[in-house]
C-alpha positions, 0 to 999 in steps of 0.5 A: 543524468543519474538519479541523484541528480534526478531526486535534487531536481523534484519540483518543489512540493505543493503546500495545502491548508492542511499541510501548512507547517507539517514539515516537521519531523518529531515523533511527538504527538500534537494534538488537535483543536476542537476547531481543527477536527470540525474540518472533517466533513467539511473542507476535508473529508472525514477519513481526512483528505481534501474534499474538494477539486484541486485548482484545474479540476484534474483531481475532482471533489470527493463524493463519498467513492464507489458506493456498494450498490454500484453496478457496472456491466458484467458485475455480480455481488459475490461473484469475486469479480470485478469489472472495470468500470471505466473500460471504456475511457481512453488516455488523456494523454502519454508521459515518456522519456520525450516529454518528462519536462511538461509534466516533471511536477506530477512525477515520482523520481520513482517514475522519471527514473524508469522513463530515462531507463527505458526508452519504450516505457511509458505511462497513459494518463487517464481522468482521475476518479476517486472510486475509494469509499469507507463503511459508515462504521469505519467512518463514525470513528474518525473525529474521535480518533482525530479528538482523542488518538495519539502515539505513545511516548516511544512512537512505537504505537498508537492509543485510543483509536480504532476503525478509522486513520488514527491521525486523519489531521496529522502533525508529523511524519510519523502518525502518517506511517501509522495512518498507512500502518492502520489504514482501512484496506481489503474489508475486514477480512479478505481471501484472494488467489494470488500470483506473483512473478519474478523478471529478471535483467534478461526478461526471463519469467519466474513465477514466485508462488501461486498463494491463498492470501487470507489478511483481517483486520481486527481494528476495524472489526465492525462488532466492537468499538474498540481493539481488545488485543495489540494485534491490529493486522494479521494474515496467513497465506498458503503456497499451492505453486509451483509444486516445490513450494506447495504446502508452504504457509507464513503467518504474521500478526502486526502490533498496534504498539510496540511497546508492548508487542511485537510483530509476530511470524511464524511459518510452516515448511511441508517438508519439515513439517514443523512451525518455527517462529520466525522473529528475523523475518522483519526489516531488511530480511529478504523474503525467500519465498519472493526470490529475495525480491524484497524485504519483509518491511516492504510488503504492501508497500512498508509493513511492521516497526517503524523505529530505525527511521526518522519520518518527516512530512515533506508536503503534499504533491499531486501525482500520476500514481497507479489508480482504479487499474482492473485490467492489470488485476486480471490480466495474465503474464503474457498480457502485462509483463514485458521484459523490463517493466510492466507493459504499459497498456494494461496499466493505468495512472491518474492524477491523486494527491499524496502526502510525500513522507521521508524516513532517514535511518537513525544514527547508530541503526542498521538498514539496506537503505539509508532513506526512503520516500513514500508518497501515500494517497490522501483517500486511502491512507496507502502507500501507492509509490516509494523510492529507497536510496542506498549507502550513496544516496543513489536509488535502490529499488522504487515501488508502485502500488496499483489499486482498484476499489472493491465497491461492494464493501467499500474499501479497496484491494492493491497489487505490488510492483517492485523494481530494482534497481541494482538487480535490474529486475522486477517483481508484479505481484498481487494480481488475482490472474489465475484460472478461476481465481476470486477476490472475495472480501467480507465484512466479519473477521471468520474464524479467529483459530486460522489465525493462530500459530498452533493451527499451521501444522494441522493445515500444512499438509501437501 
């Protein structure tokens, strides 16, 4: 069956009282009754997803997620290590390529695609837990935001909101793009040792670049109530492996709108030790320093202007996506990666509500991809699987976005994993698996100058 064939035969999408009447595709804000934001904290949580089990009890209700005094065997506040706390638990059950039709409504095309590709893949379902937690801060914005938030006439940016998804109620494909765009994730600021490793159709194994990882997120910083800049996001990163690539760092600062800023990049190269901005780097540009991989408006799941595609609500779907996977974290390339996918004992899948957007390219623009879908996690605003189609409507590349809850600053921290489809091979990224590696994340946003272009150089030396 080829994967065209597979995507016309998703199960029709689950309609909720949330979802009634959002499959529409306008960029227009719609505004939010008075009524409809008392529904936050009551039948929705504030952040906007749905508070209460689904009918069978698989998705249990939402009790507020992890909480920062929450204490597994083997944590210590600080230590930049997480446990899993939910080792002990085994799989309910297995999905393959022998039984895609028992659970064919809980799947991602993304997911039937890989189980009919290889016949050894497969995922273990284990209970769902809703571990995502928010800082009271983050969350005492919501109803405003819902109340008061709204995109600008272009769609291109987003007004009077701050800390919290602009849109926990959304109206249109769009403001859940933004919702994912200014999602609360990794803290305020975050630091972690990252690795990332290229497997290509043979099963050879290409590390990608060891890298400092440093994101912070000014619309959420907890001294203010409101974004004094058109910077939302920013990060930098530096490359300390292999040793070609030591010395290398990227910066990139992301807009809140559009209209008036864009996305900024910068990077510095060690070996001619100068910074260049670097205004292509966005789209469909592949990332060098990621083998080509991917593209820039795919990290972390899609990052940066969202205006070549036309966003659509297809509904709401409860699916097996990648959740609350700490072994994976950690665990080293002879552990989790296996010649044509991840291996399947170190990954972890449960059963979440997601929204399910679509994005077409606009007529007369330009894109490798001429549609994609996201499926974004109702408790996390984050894109947790995706699927992008080429020219022929066949898929081109699928993505799955493993998480796990950073309980001690109530937010959470992804890892990407990428396959492709006309490579045939695939990318495991984010994983904080080196020795003595952390994941730290505070709560202030450190100092602001590292995040400046004119400070690369000073700190680009091998």
């Amino acid at each position: 069956m080829s994967i065209k064939t597979l995507r016309e035969r998703i199960a029709p999408l689950t309609t909720t009282s949330v979802a009634v009447a959002l499959a529409i595709s306008v960029n227009v804000s719609a505004a939010v009754s008075e009524q409809e934001a008392n529904l936050l904290g009551t039948t929705l949580t504030l952040h906007g997803a749905e508070k209460f089990a689904n009918a069978d009890g698989s998705i249990p209700e939402y009790t507020g997620g992890l909480s920062r005094n929450f204490s597994p065997p083997g944590f210590v506040a600080g230590a930049g290590y997480y446990p899993n706390p939910f080792a002990d638990e085994k799989p309910l059950f297995s999905v393959s390529g022998a039984n895609i039709a028992e659970h064919e409504n809980h799947l991602t095309v993304g997911a039937k695609a890989l189980l009919q590709r290889f016949p050894d893949f497969r995922m273990d379902i284990y209970q769902t837990h809703r571990t995502i937690g928010y800082p009271d801060y983050v969350l005492n914005h919501c109803k405003s935001n819902a109340l008061n938030a709204s995109l600008t006439e272009s769609g291109l940016g987003v007004e009077n909101a701050y800390a919290c998804a602009p849109f926990p109620i959304p109206k249109n494909g769009l403001e859940i793009i933004w919702n994912n765009f200014l999602r609360y994730a990794e803290g305020v600021r975050t630091h972690a040792l990252q690795s990332a490793t290229l497997v290509d159709a043979s099963g050879h194994r290409t590390s990608l670049g060891d890298i400092h990882y440093h994101p912070v997120n000014l619309y959420a910083d907890p001294t203010k109530d409101k974004l004094e800049s058109s910077n939302s996001r920013m990060f930098h990163s530096t490359t300390i492996g292999p040793p070609a690539q030591n010395g290398y760092i990227l910066l990139q600062h992301y807009s809140i709108n559009y209209d008036k800023q864009d996305s900024q990049t910068w990077s510095y190269t060690p070996g001619q030790r100068r910074v260049r901005i670097a205004p292509e780097f966005a789209y469909d540009t592949p990332i060098a320093s990621y083998g080509g991989a991917i593209f820039y408006d795919e990290i972390n799941g899609y990052a940066g202007r969202p205006d070549r595609f036309d966003w659509k609500i297809m509904g709401k779907q409860e699916i097996y996506v990648p959740y609350n996977n700490y072994d994976l974290l950690v665990a080293s390339r002879e552990d989790s990666l296996d010649d044509n996918f991840v291996k399947p004992e170190v990954m972890r899948w449960e059963k979440h509500r997601v929204w399910v957007v679509e994005g077409t390219v606009k007529p007369g623009e330009r894109h490798t991809y001429s549609r994609r879908t996201f499926y974004i996690d109702e408790d996390t605003w984050a894109v947790t699987a995706t699927e992008s189609y080429d020219n022929a409507g066949e898929i081109y590349r699928i993505g799955f976005f493993p998480t796990v809850a950073t309980w001690d600053h109530e937010t959470y921290y992804a890892m990407v994993n990428w396959y492709d489809f006309t490579k045939n091979n695939y990318l495991m990224g984010n994983v904080v698996n080196l020795p003595n590696a952390k994941l730290e994340v505070f709560d202030d946003t450190g100092n602001p100058t590292k995040y400046r272009s004119t400070s690369l150089s000073g700190r680009g030396i091998r």
